[in-house]
Each structure stands twice: as structure tokens, then as C-alpha cells.
C-alpha positions in Angstrom: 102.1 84.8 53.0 100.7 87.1 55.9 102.8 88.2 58.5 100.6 86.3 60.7 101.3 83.3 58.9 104.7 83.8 58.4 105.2 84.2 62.8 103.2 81.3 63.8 105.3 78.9 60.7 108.2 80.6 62.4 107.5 79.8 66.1 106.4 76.0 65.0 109.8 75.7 63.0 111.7 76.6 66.4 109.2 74.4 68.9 110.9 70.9 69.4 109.0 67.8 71.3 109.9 66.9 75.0 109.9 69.3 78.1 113.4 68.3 77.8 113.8 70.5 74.9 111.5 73.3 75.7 112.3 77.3 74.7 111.6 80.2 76.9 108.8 82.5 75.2 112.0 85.5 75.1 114.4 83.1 73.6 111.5 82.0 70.9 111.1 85.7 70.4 114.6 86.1 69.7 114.8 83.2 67.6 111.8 84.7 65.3 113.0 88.3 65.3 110.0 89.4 68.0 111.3 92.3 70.5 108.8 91.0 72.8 106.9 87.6 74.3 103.7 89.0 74.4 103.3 88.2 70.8 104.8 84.9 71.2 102.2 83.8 73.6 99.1 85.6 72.2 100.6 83.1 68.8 101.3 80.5 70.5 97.4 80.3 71.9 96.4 81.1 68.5 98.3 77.9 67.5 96.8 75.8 70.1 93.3 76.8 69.1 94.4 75.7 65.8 95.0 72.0 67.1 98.6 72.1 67.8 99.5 70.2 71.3 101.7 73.0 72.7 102.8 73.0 76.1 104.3 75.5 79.2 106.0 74.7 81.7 108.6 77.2 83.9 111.2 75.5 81.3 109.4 77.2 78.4 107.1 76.2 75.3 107.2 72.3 73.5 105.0 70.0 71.7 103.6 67.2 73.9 105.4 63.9 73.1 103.1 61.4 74.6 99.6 61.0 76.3 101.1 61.1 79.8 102.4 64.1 79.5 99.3 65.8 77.9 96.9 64.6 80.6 99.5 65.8 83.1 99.3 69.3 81.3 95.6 69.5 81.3 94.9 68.4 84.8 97.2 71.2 85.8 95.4 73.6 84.0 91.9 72.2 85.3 93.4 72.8 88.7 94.6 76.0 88.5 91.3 77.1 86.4 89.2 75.8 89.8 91.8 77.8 92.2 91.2 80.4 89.8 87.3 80.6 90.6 87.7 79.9 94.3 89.8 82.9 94.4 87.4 85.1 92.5 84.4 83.5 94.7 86.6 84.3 97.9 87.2 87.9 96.6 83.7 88.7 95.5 82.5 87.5 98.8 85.3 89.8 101.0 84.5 92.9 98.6 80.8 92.3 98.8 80.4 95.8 100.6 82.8 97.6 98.5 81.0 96.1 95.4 77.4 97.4 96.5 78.2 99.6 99.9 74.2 99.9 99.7 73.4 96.6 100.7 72.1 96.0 104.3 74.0 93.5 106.5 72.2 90.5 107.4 71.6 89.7 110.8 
């Protein structure tokens, strides 16, 4: 088994269902022998490309335990994707002269 392998095995052995029973990506890491959560999350997206219905939430990482919760999950992340590009659209447009200081004002 690859190391790889081994980690995400590890990580879905420690995951439990239920927000209820979610673990902080530091405690998963200590729970897998990681010294840091960077891996744990870079695996953990990994897993979810694989098809497994892991969830965040400030209380930490679990596997979604019923529809409701999922489409709660995923409408949070559709908004903060679109708040995510009206930022950047708001910031492109304020640094538009610092972006190209050789464009001409409009009158």
C-alpha cells in the first residue's frame, strides 16, 4: 500500500457521520500521525474528488448524514464561491490603474 493510500484509509477510518461528531483537521492530523493540517486538507479534497461526501464546518471534518445537510453544505459553498467573484470583480475594477497604469481615463 502507498503512503498515499495508507493516509487517506487513515483519515476515513477516523471521520465519523454527523456535524455532531465532527474532528478538527489538527486533531485528524494527530490522530493519523501528520505534524501538520495542510496535508489533511489537500487529502481530504483528494477524497472528495474521489466521491466521498465529506464536510467542514468551524467544528471540523464529517461525512454528511442526510440530504439536508448536504444541500445545506453546497449552497454554502455556492455562496461563498459567488462572494468570492464579486470580490475579485470589485478588486480588479479598484486596481484597474495599478493593473495597466497606461490606460487612459474615460471621460
Amino acid at each position: 500500500m502507498t503512503p498515499k493510500k495508507e493516509l487517506k484509509d487513515k483519515i476515513l477510518f477516523q471521520l465519523r457521520y454527523g456535524r455532531e461528531n465532527a474532528k478538527k483537521g489538527m486533531d485528524l492530523a494527530e490522530a493519523v500521525g501528520e505534524k501538520d493540517d495542510r496535508i489533511i486538507r489537500r487529502t481530504i479534497r483528494e477524497l472528495i474528488a474521489e466521491r466521498y461526501l465529506i464536510l467542514s464546518s468551524a467544528w471540523g471534518y464529517y461525512f454528511a448524514d442526510d440530504a439536508e445537510d448536504l444541500e445545506g453544505h453546497l449552497e454554502s459553498l455556492r455562496n461563498r464561491a459567488l462572494e468570492d467573484l464579486r470580490r475579485y470583480r470589485d478588486l480588479k475594477i479598484a486596481g484597474k490603474k495599478l493593473l495597466d497604469p497606461h490606460q487612459l481615463d474615460l471621460i
